[in-house]
N, C-alpha and C positions, 0 to 999 in steps of 0.2 A: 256299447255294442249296438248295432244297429238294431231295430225293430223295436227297442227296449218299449219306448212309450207307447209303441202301440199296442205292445203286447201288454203291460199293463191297464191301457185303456181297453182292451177287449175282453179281459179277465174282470175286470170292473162290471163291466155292460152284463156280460152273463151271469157273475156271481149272483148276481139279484135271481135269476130264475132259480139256481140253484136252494134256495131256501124256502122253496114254494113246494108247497103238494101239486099243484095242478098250476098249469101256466095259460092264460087265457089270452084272446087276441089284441087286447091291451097293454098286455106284457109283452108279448112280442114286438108290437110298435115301439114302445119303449126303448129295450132293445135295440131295435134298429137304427133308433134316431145317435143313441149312442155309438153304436160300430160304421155308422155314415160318418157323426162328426170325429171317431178316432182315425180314420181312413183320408180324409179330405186335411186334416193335422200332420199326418204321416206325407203328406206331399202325394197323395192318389190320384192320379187325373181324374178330373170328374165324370165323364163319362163310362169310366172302368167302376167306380163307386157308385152311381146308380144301374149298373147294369146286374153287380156282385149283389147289392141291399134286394133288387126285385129280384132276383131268382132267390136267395135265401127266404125273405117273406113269405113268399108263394111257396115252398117246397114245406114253411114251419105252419104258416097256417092252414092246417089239416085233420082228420077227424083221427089221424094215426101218431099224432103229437099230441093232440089237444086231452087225448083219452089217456094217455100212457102213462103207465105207476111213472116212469122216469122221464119226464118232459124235457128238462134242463140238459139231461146227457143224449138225447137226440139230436136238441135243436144246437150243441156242441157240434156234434154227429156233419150236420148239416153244414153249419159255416165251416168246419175243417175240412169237406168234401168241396165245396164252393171255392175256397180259399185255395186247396190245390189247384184246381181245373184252371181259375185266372192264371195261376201262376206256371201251368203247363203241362198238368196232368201228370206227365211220365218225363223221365231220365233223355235227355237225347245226346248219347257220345259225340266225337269227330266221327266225320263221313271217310272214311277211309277210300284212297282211290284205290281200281283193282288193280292198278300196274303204278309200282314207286315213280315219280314219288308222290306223295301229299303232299299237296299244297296249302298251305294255313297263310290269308293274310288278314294283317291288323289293322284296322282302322278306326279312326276315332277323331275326338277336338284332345290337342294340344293338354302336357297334364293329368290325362286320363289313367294315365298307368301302361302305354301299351307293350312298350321298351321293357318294364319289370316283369309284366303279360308272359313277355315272349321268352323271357329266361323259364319264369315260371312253366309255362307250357313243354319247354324243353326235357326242363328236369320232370316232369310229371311225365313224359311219354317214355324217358329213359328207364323210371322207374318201372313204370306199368308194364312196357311192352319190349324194354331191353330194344330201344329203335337208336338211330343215329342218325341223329337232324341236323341242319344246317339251315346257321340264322343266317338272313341277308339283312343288312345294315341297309338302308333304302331311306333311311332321314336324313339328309344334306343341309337341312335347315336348321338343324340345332347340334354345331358340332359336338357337343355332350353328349350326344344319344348316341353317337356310333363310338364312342368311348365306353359308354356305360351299357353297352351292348357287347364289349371285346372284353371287358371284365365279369361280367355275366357269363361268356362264354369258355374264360379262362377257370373260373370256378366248376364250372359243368365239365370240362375236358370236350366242349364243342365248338367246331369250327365256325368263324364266322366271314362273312364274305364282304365284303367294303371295295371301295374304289375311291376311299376322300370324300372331299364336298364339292370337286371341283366336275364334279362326272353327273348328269344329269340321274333322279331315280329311275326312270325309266329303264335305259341305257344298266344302270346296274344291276335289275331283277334282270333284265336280257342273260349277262353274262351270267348272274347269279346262278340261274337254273341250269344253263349248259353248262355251268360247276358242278354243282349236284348230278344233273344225269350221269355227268364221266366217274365222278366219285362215290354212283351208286349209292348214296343218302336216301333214305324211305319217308324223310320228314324236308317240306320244305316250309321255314318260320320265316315270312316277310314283315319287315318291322317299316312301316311306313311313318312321315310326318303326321303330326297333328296338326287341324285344320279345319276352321269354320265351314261347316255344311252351305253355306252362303258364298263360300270362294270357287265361283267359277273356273279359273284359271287351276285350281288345285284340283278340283274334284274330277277337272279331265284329265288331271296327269293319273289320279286312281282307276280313272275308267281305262287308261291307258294299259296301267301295270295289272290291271284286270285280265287284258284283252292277250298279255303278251304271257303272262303266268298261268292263264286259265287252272285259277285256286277251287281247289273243292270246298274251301272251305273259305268265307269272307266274314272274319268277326268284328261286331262293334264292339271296342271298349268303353266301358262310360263308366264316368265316376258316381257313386251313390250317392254324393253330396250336391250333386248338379240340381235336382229335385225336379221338378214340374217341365224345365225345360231339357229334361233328359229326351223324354219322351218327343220331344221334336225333333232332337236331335237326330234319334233314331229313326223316326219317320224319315226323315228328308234322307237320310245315309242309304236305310232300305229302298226308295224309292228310281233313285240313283245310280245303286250299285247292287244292288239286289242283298242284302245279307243274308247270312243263313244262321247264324248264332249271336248272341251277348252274352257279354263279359259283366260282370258286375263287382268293379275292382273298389278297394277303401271299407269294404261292407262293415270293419273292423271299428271304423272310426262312429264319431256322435251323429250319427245321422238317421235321418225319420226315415230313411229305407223306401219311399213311397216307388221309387221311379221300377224299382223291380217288381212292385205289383203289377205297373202298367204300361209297362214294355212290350210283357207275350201279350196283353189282347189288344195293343195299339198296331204293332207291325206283325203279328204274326209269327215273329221268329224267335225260338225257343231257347232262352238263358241256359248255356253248356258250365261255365264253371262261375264261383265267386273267386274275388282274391278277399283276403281277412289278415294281413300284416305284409310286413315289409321283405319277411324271409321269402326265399326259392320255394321252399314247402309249403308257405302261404296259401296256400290254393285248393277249393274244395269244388269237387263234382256238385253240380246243381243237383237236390232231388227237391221236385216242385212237391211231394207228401213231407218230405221231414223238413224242409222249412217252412212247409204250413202248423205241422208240429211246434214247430219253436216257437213262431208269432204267437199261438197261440197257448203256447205257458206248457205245453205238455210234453217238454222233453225231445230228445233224437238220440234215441240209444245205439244204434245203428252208426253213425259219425261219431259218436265216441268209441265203439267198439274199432270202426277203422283206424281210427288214427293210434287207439292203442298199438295196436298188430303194426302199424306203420312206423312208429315208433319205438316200438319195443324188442329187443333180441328176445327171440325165444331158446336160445342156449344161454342166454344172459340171466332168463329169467328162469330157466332149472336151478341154475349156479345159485339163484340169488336164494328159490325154493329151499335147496338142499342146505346152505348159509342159515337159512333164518330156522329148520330142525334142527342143526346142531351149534347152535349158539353160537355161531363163528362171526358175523355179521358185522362188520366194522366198518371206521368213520369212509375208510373208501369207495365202499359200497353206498353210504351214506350218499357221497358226493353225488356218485356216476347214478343212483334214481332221480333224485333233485333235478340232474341235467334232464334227464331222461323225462319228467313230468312236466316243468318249465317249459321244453321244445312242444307240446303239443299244441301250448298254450296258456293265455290267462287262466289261471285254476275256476277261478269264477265263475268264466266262460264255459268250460268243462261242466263245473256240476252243473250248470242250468240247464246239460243236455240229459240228466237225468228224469226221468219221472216223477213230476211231484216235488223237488226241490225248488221250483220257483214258488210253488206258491207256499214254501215254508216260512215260516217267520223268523225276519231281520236276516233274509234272502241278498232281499235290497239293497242291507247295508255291507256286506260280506265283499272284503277286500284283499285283494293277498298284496302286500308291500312289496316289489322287485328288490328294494334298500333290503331289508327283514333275510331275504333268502341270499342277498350278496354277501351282507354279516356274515350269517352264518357259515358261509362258503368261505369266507376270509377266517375265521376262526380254523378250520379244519385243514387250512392249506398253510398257516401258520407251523404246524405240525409237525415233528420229525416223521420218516415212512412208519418209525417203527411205534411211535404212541401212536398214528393212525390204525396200525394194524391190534394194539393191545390197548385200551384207553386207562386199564388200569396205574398205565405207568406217567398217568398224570395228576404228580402232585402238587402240592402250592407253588416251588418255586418256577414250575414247568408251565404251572395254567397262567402266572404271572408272566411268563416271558413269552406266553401265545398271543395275550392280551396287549401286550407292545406289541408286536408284530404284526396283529391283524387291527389295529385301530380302534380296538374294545376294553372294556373295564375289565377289570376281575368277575366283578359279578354276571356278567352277558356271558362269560366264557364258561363260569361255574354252571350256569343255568341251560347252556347248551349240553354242555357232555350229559347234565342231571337228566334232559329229555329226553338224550340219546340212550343213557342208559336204560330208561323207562320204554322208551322204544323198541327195544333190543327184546323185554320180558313180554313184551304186549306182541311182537311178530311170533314169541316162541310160544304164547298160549294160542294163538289163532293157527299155526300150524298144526297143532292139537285137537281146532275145534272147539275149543273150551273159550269163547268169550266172558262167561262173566267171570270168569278168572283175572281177568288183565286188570295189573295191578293201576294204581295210580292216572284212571284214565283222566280226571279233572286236570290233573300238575303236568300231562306229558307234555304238550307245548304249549301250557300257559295261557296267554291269549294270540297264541300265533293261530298259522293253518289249521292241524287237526284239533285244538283246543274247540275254536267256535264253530267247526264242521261238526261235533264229535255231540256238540252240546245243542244244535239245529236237529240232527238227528236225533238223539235220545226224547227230545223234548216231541219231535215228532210221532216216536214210537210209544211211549209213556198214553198221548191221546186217542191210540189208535189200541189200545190193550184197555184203557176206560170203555174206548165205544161196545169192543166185544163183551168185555164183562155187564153190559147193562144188556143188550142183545140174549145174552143166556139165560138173565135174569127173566 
């Protein structure tokens, strides 16, 4: 995931204050030399990196830090309030126009993602705001893209508007829009060519499609893997065509994340969404406070709580409530959560948005296999309906004939149902309330998901029940 190293390098850098009674202006230098050189690592432009280190030094070295019972958790305090402001202070939606339709166009270098962008953006507006958009195919130079835009759009049940490759783009945002006005569409998605901010010849066919769309809305897409030269990229784009938003599409992949630090204070213009995988739902609203949170080890509970909601039936999840009180709860229900947790995303990923779970220990190494949970899905779908619905009606020669069928041993399959069933007693004591009741929590999934979730947590709460008891003491 992206930001990862530097959030470990800045968790580093402050731990140290953290152990100190009193933090002095030598500590703070220190400090800083460190979150300079985790910053200029992460691909930071340099001038955004000394701009960010002198305002945090001057705001830490103070007689209201220097004095404080709690030094460490101010000058925290400090680089998370800093750390938002680079990165843009507040939320800024689409600018909606007051008469349909809106106009949204893409732009960017070649690669960037703008094409997947623009499906993405579709589905997110249809979701949010129940709109009907219409994409204009407007790349002629890579006939892939108006294909892979007409299958984007077949997926969504939205219209998309093309003329071939033989029809200049200009020429077809023209007709484009006078589509849209007739057909009354409140979203207009122009999916433009990628192309070298250095191509003369291109960048006036966008000043072009600028002039004839007049878009409320002109977004840069850039890839988060670009690094250093992201940030020119986007310079010469805004300079050019004036932008008003970035994209910050791949955020998902191994990359040092720097260019989204230094995007909002190089141009000006305020990072509206990330993309984080390859799906239509891929797509997350920028909030420049909860991804100062994350860089910073301290969770975003907030983005997990949406995606839960966005993800989750809530008539699904009465059913599943009422299921798991009266012991009904079976391998199908099984399945349809599994899907249901998977689509949010890597589990991983997920708990590092909680509080405190990053800096728990062997965090780090905490991996959920996508192989582990396909097994398991192959075992269950091996199944007749009705051993999914009763599991007791699988005996040996039934778990052997699962186990040809889903590509597993006996023993993988034996050890599956044994978890399930342990799952099954552990959902009906927590309906109860009664946690230390749940039986067999070490054996329920072994060393899969909840095994070493289960055994991070205890281990966490076990430290935190020592500190109280010496506190009373």
């Amino acid at each position: 995931m992206a930001f990862e190293s530097l959030t470990d390098r800045l968790q580093q850098a402050m731990s140290k204050l953290r152990r100190k009674g009193k933090v002095t202006e030598a500590d703070i230098k220190e400090m800083m030399r460190e979150i300079r050189l985790a910053l200029l690592e992460a691909d930071v432009n340099l001038q955004v990196v000394k701009e960010f280190t002198k305002n945090v030094r001057e705001r830490a070295i103070g007689v209201e830090v220097l004095e404080s019972l709690s030094p460490a958790q101010q000058i925290v305090k400090i680089v998370d309030e800093e750390l938002t402001r680079t990165l843009g202070s507040e939320t800024v939606g689409i600018q909606k126009s007051p008469k349909i339709p809106t106009v949204i166009m893409m732009v960017g270098l070649q690669g960037a993602g703008k094409t997947t962008f623009t499906g993405k953006l579709a589905n997110h507006l249809i979701k949010t705001e129940n709109a009907r958009p219409l994409m204009i195919a407007g790349d002629v130079y890579r006939p892939a893209a108006i294909d892979q835009l007409k299958v984007l759009g077949q997926q969504l049940d939205v219209p998309v508007f093309d003329l071939g490759t033989d029809v200049s783009p200009v020429e077809i945002v023209r007709q484009g829009m006078a589509h849209a006005r007739e057909k009354k569409n409140d979203y207009v998605l122009i999916d433009t060519a990628g192309r070298l901010h250095v191509d003369e010849r291109l960048m006036d066919e966008l000043k072009q499609i600028k002039e004839i769309a007049q878009p409320n809305e002109i977004l840069l897409v850039v890839d988060a893997m670009t690094g250093q030269d992201a940030v020119n990229v986007a310079d010469s784009f805004n300079q050019q065509l004036g932008i008003t938003g970035v994209i910050i599409t791949k955020l998902d992949g191994d990359t040092r994340g720097g260019a989204a630090l230094s995007i909002r204070s190089v141009t000006g213009a305020p990072i509206k969404f990330t993309g984080i995988g390859e799906k239509l739902t891929d797509l997350e609203v920028f909030h420049p406070d909860r991804m100062s949170s994350r860089i910073l080890g301290m969770g975003d509970m907030l983005t997990l709580i949406e995606k839960a909601q966005q993800d989750f039936d809530e008539k699904k999840a009465e059913e599943l409530a009422t299921k798991m009180r009266e012991n009904t709860f079976d391998f199908n229900d099984f399945i349809e959560q599994l899907d249901q947790v998977m689509n949010m995303g890597p589990l991983e990923d997920l708990l590092k948005m909680i509080p405190g779970m990053n800096q728990m220990a062997g965090m780090e190494n905490f991996k959920v296999d996508p192989k582990d949970v396909a097994r398991k899905k192959a075992i269950v779908l091996s199944m007749t309906p009705a051993e999914r619905e009763n599991p007791d009606l699988l005996n040996p020669s039934r778990r052997r004939r699962i186990a040809a069928g889903s590509g597993n041993s006996v023993v993988e399959v034996n050890r599956m149902i044994k978890q399930f069933k342990e799952s099954q007693k552990m959902m009906q004591q927590m309906t109860k309330g009664n946690l230390n009741a749940i039986p067999g929590m070490d054996q329920m999934f072994g060393t899969g998901i909840k095994g070493k979730l289960n055994k991070m947590a205890m281990n966490q709460m076990i430290k935190k029940n020592k500190k109280k008891k010496k506190k009373r003491k």
